[in-house]
N, C-alpha and C positions, 0 to 999 in steps of 0.2 A: 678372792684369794682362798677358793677352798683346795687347793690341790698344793702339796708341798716336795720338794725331790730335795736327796738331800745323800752324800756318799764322798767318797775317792774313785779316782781311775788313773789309768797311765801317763794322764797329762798330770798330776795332783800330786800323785807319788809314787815313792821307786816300788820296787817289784816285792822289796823283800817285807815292806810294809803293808803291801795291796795283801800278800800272804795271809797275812793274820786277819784276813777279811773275809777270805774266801770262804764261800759255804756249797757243800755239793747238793745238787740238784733234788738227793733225797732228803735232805735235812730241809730243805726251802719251807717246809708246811708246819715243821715244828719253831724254827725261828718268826717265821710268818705270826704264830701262837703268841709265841714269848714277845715278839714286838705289842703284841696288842693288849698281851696284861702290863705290860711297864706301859701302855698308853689308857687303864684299864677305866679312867672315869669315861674319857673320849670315846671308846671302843671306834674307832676311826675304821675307815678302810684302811689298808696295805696292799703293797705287794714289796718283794725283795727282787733284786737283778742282781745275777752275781754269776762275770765270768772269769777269766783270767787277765783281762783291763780292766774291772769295776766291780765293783760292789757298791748297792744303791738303794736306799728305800725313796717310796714312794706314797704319800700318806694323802687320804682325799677323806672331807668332811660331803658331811649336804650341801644344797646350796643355800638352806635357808641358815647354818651356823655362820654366827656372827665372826667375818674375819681376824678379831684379836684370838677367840678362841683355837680357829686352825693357825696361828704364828705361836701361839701359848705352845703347841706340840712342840715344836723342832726344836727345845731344848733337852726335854725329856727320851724325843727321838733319837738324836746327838748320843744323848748318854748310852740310851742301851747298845748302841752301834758302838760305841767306845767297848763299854761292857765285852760284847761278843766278839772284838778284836782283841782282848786284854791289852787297850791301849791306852794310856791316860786322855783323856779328855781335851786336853790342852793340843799334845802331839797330834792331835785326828784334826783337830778342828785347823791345822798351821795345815794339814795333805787334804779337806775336804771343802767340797763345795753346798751350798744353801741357793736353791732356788724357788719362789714360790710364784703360784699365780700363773697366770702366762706365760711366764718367764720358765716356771717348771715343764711345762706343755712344749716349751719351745726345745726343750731341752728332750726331752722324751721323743718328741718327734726327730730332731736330729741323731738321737742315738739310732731310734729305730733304721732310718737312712743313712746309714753307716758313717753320716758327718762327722760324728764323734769317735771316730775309732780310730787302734792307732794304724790299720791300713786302710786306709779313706777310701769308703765303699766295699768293703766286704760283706758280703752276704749273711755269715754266720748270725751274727748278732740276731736279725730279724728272729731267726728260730729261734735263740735265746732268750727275747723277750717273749715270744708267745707261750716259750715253758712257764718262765716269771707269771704268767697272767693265769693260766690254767690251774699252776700250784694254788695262786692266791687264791681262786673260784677255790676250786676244792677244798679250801682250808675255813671258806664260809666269810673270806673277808674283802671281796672285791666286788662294791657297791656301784651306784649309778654312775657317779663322778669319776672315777677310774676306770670304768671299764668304757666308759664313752671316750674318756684321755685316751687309751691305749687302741681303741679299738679307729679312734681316728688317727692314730701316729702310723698304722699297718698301713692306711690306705694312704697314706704321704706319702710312705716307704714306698709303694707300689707304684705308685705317680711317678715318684725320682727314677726308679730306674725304670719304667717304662718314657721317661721323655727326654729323660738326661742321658749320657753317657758318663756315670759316675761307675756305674756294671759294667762297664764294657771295658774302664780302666783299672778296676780293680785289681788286686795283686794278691793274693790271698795267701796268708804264711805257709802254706802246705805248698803253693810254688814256688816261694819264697824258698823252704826248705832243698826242694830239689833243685834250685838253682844252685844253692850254697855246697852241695856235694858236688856239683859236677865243676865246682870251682877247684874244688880241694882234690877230687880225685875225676880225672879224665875219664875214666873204663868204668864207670857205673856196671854195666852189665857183669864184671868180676868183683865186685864186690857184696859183703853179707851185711845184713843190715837188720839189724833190732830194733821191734815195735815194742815198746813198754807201757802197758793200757787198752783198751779195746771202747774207750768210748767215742764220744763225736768227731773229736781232734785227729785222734790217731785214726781214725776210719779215711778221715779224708786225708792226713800224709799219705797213709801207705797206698792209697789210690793213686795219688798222683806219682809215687817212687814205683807201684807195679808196673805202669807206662811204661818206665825206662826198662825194665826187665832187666833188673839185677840175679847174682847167680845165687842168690840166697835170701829169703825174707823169714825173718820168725817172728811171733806174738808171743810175747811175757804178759802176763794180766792173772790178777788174783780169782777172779771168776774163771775155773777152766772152761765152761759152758760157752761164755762171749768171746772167749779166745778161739774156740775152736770155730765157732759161726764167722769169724774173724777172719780166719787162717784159710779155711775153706773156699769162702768167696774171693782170697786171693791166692788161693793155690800156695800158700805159705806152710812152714811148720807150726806147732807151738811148744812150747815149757812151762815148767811151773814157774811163777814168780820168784818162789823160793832156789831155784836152779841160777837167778841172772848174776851175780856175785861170780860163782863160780865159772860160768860161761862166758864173763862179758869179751875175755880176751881171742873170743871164736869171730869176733865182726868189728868192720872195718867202722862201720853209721848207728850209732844206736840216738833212737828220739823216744823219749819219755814223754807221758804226758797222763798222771791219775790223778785221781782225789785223795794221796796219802797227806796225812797233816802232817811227816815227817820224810827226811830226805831218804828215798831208798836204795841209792849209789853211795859211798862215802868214798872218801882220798884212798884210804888202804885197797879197796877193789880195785880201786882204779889203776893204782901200780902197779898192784900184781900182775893186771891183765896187760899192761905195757912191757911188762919182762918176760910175761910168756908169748908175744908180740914181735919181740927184740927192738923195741922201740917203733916198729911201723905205725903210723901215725894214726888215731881215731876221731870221730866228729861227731860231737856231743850233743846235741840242741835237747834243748831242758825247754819245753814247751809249759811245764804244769805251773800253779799257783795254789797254795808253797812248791816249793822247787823241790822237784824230787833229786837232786844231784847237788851235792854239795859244794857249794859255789868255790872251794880253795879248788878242785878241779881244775880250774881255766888255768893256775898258774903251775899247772904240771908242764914240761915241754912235751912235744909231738901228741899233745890233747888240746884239740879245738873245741871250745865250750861255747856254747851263745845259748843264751835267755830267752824268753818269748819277746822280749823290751830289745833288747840286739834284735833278733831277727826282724822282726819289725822296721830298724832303720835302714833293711836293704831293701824296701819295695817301694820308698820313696821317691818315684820314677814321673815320668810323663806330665810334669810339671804344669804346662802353659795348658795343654787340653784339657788337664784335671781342673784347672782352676776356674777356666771357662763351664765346666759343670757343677763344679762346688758352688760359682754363682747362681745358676737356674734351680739348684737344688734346694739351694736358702731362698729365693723365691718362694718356690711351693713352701715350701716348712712353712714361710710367713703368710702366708695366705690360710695355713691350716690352721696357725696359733689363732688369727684373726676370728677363724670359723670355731674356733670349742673357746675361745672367749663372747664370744655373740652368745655361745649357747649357755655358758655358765650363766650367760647376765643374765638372761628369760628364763635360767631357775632360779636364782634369785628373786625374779618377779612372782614367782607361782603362791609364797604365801601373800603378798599384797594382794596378787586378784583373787583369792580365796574369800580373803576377807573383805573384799571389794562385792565379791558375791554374797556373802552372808548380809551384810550389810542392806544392800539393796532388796535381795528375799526380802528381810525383816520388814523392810517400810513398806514392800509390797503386800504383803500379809495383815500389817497394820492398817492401811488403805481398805484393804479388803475388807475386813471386821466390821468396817465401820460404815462402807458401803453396805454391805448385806444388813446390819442394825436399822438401818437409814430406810430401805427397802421394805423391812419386816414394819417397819412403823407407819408403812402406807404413803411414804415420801415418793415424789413423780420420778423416773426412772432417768432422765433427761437433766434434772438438777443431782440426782446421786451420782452419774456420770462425771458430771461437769467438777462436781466434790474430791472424784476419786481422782483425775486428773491433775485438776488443781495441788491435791495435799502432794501425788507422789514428785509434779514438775516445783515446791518448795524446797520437799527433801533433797530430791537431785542438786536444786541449786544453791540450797543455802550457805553450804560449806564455801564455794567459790565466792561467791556475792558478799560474804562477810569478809573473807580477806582481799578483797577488792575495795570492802568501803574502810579496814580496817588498816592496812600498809600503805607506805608509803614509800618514793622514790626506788631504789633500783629493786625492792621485794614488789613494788606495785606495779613494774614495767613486768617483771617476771612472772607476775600471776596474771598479767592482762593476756599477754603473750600465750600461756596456758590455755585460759579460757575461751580468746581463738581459736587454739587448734580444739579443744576439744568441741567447742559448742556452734560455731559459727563458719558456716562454709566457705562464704567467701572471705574469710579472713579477715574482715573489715571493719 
């Protein structure tokens, strides 16, 4: 039990709670940090996962720490995870899950293969965990035990959808998204649509909204530099971020999606741009975690708002052939868990046969001493032999040989059994 996963996600709790969890991708090294002085006797391994479903740490010992010690963590864990969502304790622990062991491995490896997501089999994730895994490398805190976890959940991930069709059904909210406008409005190609963001999220909407070839695309994003790399590759306009308030009433689609820890739509923009509008209707999707768009939004009229937790429940499609993948998929997963639990246990074993070596050296060196004394004394080379043999084939066996004359009933069946397989070929 040296591996322990431990967090929220979409299945755990609602969006506005996942919020206060979220940490952006540049902060991951300094939290990574702070988890490991509030862990600071441990100095444990980490890493942190954190998208807009999850927030998740991940904490891994050696294999020689004694399993009370890696459980003694995940309270202390808990806490600073509470901590860094300023959320009581109590609250976190009624939206979070505790897995350790195997049990965590099996969980990692299913995140990785999109099992765990809320659109079963999306791609993204994978990339988002190998950001998680690189922060922690750089951060100086992803040790053997973790990086063996993660580095075998990637090649599960690659299994699954190299053998499954869990890829092949996937539905990913970026087409999720353009389905949902062409629901609301028919003429795609006439209408203007605002990108608010320029990171992974928004790269991939507005790929898949430039397809349709609408008659207007613009980038909103605090960075004009990534806005304009943005806008560029899709032949879009951009603006300042500081501009979208006053513009929002110029587009029909606007989809947000940054790393602001605050909302940066509020209700009063929003009316105004519906009056200079004359009520024609706009379609809102709030992609980010926290929400950049103030959730009384949804209850304006001729304003369609949907969450990244809404959009999610339109791609809930292809039922019967998902499921039939979902099962092959948990296959592999368990065949994987099976395989980095075989491996945990042979680290576990690595201080016993250390000291299994030490041990042995020792009497063989002792043997020795006493050979060459024996030798130097003019003793026949034939009986010094027979000496060195002798003393090391006691040593070897006296441990066994004593709790065999020494137990009794089902200890004496157990050590007989032993001594079969180690000493006696034919078992007999």
């Amino acid at each position: 039990m040296t591996v322990l996963a431990l967090g929220l996600n979409h299945g755990s709790a609602p969006l506005d709670l996942r919020g206060r969890f979220a940490i952006p991708t540049e902060a991951l090294g300094r939290s990574i940090q702070g988890l490991r002085d509030h862990l600071a006797q441990a100095r444990p391994e980490v890493a942190i996962l954190s998208t807009c479903n999850r927030t998740e740490v991940y904490v891994g010992l050696p294999a020689s720490a004694c399993p009370r010690h890696a459980l003694a963590l995940a309270e202390p864990a808990m806490e600073w995870l509470a901590g860094h969502g300023g959320t009581p304790s109590g609250e976190l622990r009624r939206h979070s899950y505790f897995r350790e062991g195997a049990e965590a491995a099996r969980h990692a490896f299913r995140v990785a293969a999109g099992l765990d997501s809320m659109v079963l089999g999306e791609p993204q994730i994978l990339g988002q965990m190998k950001t998680a895994v690189r922060e922690a490398d750089s951060a100086g805190a992803l040790g053997t035990t973790l990086h063996q976890m993660f580095q075998r959940s990637f090649a599960v991930a690659k299994e699954v959808r190299s053998r499954t069709e869990i890829g092949s059904h996937a539905v990913s909210l970026a087409a999720a998204a353009v389905r949902l406008a062409q629901q609301l409005f028919d003429d795609l190609p006439r209408r203007r649509v605002l990108f608010i963001g320029a990171g992974e999220m928004i790269d991939l909407v507005a790929t898949h909204f430039a397809a349709q070839k609408p008659l207007q695309m613009t980038v909103a994003n605090r960075s004009l530099e990534r806005a304009e790399a943005l806008a560029q590759r899709l032949h879009a306009t951009q603006m300042p971020l500081a501009d979208v308030a006053e513009r929002l009433g110029d587009f029909d689609i606007v989809i947000s999606c940054t790393a602001s820890s605050l909302p940066l739509i509020g209700l009063g923009a929003v009316e105004r741009a519906l009056k200079r509008r004359k009520r024609h209707p706009m379609l809102m999707l709030d992609l980010a975690v926290p929400r950049d768009i103030e959730p009384e939004v949804g209850r304006v009229d001729d304003v369609y708002l949907y969450s990244v937790d809404d959009l999610a429940h339109q791609v809930q499609v292809n039922g019967a052939r998902r499921q039939a993948a979902v099962s092959e998929a948990e296959a592999i997963v368990s065949a994987g868990v099976d395989s980095f639990s075989q491996w945990l246990q042979q680290r576990s074993a690595v201080p016993l046969i250390q000291a299994l070596q030490t041990q042995t050296e020792a009497w063989r060196q002792a043997e020795l001493q006493k050979a060459r004394k024996a030798l130097a004394r003019g003793q026949d080379v034939e009986a010094v032999m027979e000496a060195l043999s002798a003393g090391l084939t006691r040593k070897m066996l006296h441990g066994a040989l004593s709790e065999l004359h020494s137990s009794a009933g089902e200890a004496h069946q157990q050590w007989a059994s032993s001594v079969q397989r180690l000493f006696l070929r034919s078992g007999s």
